[in-house]
N, C-alpha and C positions, 0 to 999 in steps of 0.2 A: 504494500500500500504506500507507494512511494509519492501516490500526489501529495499528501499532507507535508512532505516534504519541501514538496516542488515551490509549495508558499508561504519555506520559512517558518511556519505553521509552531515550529520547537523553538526561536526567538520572540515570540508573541505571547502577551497576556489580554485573553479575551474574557468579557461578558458571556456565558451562558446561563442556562437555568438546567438546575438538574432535576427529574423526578426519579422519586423511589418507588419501584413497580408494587413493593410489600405493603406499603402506609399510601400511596400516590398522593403525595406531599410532596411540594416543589422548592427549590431554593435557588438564591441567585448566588452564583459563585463567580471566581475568576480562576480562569484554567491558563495552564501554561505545559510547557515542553511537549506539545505534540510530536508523536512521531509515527510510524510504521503498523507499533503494538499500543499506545494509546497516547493519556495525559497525567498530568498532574493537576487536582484540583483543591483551590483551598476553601474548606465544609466546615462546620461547625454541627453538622448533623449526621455526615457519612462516616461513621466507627462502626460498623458492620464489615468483617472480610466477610469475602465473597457476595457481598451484597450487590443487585441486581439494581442497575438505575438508564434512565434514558437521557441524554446530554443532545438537550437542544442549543444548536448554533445559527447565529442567525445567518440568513442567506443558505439555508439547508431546508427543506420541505418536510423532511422526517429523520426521528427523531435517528441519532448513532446509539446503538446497542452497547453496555460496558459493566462492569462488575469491580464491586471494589478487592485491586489486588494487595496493597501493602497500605497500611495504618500508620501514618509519621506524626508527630507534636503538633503541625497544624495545617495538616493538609493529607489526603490520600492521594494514592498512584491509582487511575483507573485504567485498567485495559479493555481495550476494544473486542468486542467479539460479534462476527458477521456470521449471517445463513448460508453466506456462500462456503464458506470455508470448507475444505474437504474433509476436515475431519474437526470436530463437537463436542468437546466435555459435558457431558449430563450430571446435571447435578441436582438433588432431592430440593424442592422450594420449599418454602416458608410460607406458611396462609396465617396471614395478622387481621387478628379483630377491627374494626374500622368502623366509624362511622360516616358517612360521606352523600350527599344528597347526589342524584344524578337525573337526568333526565334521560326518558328511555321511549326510543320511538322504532317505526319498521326501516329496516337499512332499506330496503324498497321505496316506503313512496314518503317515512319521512315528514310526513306530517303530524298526524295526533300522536302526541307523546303520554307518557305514563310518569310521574312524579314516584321514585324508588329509594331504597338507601342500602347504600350496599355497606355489608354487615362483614366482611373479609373480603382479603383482597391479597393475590400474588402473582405475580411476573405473567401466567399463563391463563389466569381468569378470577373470577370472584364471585361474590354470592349476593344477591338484589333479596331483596323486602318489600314486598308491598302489596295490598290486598286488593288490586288490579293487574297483576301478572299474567291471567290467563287471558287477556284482551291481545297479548304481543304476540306476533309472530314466534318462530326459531331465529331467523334470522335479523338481527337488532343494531340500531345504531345509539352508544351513550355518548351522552355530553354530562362530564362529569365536574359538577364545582369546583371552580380555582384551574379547569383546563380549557383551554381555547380549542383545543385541539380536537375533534370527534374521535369515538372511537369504536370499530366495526366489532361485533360480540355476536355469538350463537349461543343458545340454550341449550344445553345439556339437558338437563333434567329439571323438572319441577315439584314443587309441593304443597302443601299449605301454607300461601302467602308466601315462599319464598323461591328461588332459581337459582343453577348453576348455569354459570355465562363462562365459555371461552373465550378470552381477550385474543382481537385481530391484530394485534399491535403492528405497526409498519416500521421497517425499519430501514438505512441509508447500508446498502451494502458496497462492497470494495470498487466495484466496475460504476457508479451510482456518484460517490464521495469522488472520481475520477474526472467525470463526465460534468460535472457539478464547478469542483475546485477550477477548472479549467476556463468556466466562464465566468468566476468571483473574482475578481481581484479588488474587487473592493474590502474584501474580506480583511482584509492584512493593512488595507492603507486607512481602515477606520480604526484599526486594534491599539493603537499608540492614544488616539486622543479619549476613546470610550473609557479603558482604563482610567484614568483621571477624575471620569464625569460619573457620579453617580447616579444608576436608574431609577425613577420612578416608576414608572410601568415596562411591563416585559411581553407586549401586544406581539411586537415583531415577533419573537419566537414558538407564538403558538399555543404559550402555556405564562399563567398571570399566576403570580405568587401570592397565598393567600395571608390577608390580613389578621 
């Protein structure tokens, strides 16, 4: 993955926002040393190894896949992990309690939505509340508070008032982050003055930090 290279990408401290797939809580952070195999981001909330997060950058559509790999004084190492890769570490998640309002409508047509709260939640899906479930479809789009970002879900299973939803999550793979970096260059010649400026909203990225 040599574009991140190509733009200097490991000189730069940029503005993203990280979310945690486990809690889907978002934070603004400042990342540095990209490279190849990932970054470096300084969190005040990521002291999870192995913890599972999406790293929104802006001028990128979707979100980069990463996990936290080493814990330092005040900052983790994250590394990057893509779908394409030929070969996947599997590793056993983590479902956290949560409460989290979402809005939940048919990935089809997308209009009448259903008011839910999703009760757990991990990297691969979560579990919805609400005693108008059997109105939705299988196939489901959430918009979930504090994210800008939609997000595409199936129904696994149902119950009484409650649902198992498999998260669709999209993510920026290596051929993708290539094809992308190549027509940003604005990326790199904003990352010196953003630094500096502190954000109040984080609209451009997709996902708004909650208050």
């Amino acid at each position: 993955m040599n574009e991140l290279a190509e733009l200097h990408l490991e000189n730069a401290n940029l503005w993203i926002l990280v979310l945690d797939f486990e809690t889907l809580d978002c934070e603004e952070v400042i990342a540095s040393d990209f490279n190849r195999f990932g970054c470096r981001v300084q969190s005040k909330k990521l002291k999870t190894l192995d913890q599972h997060i999406g790293l929104r950058v802006s001028g990128f559509e979707k979100m980069i896949k990463g996990r936290v790999s080493k814990i330092l004084e005040d900052e983790v190492v994250v590394s990057f992990e893509f779908n394409d890769d030929t070969q996947s570490e599997k590793r056993k998640e983590r479902r956290r309690p949560v409460s989290i309002t979402a809005r939940v409508s048919s990935a089809a047509e997308g209009d009448k939505t259903v008011k839910c709260e999703i009760i757990d939640a991990s990297l691969s899906g979560c579990r919805l509340s609400s005693d108008t479930l059997y109105t939705l479809p299988d196939d489901i789009c959430l918009r979930i508070s504090g994210i800008d970002l939609p997000v595409q879900g199936q129904i696994m299973w149902r119950g009484a008032g409650v649902a198992g939803v498999r998260m669709l999550w999209e993510f920026s793979g290596k051929n993708e982050l290539r094809n992308k970096t190549s027509k940003s260059p604005r990326l790199i010649e904003n990352a010196n003055r953003e630094q500096k400026k502190p954000r109040r909203n984080s609209g451009d990225f997709g996902v708004k930090r909650r208050n």
